[in-house]
N, C-alpha and C positions, 0 to 999 in steps of 0.2 A: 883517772887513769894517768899513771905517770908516763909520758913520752922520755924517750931516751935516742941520741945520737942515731941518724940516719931510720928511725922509724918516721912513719905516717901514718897520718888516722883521715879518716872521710874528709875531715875540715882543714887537715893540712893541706898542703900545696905540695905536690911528687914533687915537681921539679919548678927551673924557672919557666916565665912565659913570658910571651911578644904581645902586648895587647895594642889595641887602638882604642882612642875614645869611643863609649857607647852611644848612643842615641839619645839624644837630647831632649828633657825633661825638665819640666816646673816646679821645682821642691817648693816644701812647706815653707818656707820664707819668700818666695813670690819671685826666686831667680832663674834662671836657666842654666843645666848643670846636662855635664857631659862624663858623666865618670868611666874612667878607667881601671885605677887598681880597687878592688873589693872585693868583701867577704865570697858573693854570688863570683864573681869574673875570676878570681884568681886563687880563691881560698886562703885570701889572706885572712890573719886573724888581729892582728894590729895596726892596721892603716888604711886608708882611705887615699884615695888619687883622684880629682878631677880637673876638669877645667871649669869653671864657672863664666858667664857672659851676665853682666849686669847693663842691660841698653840703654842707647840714650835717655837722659832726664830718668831712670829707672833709680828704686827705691827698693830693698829687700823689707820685710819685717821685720819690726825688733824680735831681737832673739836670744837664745845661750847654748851652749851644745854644754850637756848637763858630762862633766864629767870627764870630758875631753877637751885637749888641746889642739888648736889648729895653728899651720904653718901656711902663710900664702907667698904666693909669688907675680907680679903687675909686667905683665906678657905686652898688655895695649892700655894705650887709654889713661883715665884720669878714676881714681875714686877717693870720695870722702867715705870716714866711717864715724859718727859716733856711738862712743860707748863709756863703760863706766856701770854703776848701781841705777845712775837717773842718766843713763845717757850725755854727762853730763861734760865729758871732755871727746875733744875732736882731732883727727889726725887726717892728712890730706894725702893719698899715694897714686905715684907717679911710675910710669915704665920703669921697669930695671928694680925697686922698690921689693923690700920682705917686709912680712910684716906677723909677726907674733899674737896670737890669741891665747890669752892661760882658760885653764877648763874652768866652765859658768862664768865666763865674763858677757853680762849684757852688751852686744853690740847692734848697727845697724846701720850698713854700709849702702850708699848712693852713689850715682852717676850721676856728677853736675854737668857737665857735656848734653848737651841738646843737639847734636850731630853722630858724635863718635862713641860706640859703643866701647865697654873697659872689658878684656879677659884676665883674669889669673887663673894661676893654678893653687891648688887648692891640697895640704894635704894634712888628714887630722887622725886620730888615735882613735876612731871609731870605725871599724871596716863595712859596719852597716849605714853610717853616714846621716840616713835620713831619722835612724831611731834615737839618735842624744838629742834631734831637735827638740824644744823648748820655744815655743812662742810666747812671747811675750806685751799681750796687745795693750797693756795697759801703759805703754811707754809709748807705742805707736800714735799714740793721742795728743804727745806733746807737739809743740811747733818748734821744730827744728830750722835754721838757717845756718851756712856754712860762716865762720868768724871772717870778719872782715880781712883779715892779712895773714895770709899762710906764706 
C-alpha cells in the first residue's frame, strides 16, 4: 500500500507523543534496557530509543544487530567496547562521548568500573530493537582485557 501525505495506517503514528522510559528489562545481550521510542510504544516504524544501564564490572554479550545501525550517547559512567570481525579493536567511552555502530558490526561493550554503573542512550534503525539481535557466543569465548593506555 502506498502511503501518501497526511495519511495513516495502523502502524503509523497519528500524531507526536510524550513518552517516558518503559520498565526495565534484561535483553538478549545480558544488559539492562529501558526503552522509550518503538515500534509497540509509539508506532514508530524506523527507530528505536532507550536508555541502556550496563553495571558495575557488567559485560554485554558479543553481538550484531543484523542490519541496523546504532547511534549511542554516555549519559554516566565509563564503558569499554570491543569490536571488530574477532573483536579485535578497542575503544574506551566517557560521559559526554557518541559513539557510532554501522549495521552487523561484531561488538561487545563492558563496564570496567567496579563501583559506578555506565547509562547511554541508545538509538538504532530497528523499531523492534530486540529482533536484529544477533548473538554471538563464539567470540564471547575469547579473553578479553582492556589495552593498557587509553
Amino acid at each position: 500500500m502506498e502511503i501518501t501525505p497526511g495519511m495513516t495506517t495502523e502502524t503509523s503514528p497519528a500524531t507526536c507523543r510524550l513518552l517516558h522510559a518503559g520498565e526495565q528489562f534484561q535483553g538478549k545481550q545480558g544488559l539492562i534496557y529501558a526503552p522509550a521510542i518503538s515500534a509497540e510504544s509509539a508506532g514508530a516504524r524506523a527507530i528505536h530509543l532507550q536508555l541502556v544501564t550496563i553495571p558495575a564490572s557488567g559485560k554485554a554479550k558479543a553481538h550484531k544487530h543484523a542490519g541496523h545501525e546504532s547511534a549511542i550517547y554516555a549519559l554516566s559512567g565509563t564503558s569499554g567496547m570491543w569490536y571488530g570481525e574477532n573483536l579485535e579493536q578497542h575503544m574506551l567511552v566517557k560521559t559526554g562521548d557518541f559513539v557510532y555502530i554501522p549495521a552487523d558490526m561484531p561488538h561487545l561493550p563492558y563496564n570496567p568500573s567496579s563501583t559506578e554503573d555506565c547509562v547511554v542512550v541508545v538509538a538504532r534503525t530497528d523499531p523492534n530493537e530486540q529482533e536484529s539481535v544477533v548473538l554471538l557466543p563464539h567470540l564471547d569465548e575469547m579473553v578479553l582485557t582492556p589495552p593498557c593506555a587509553e
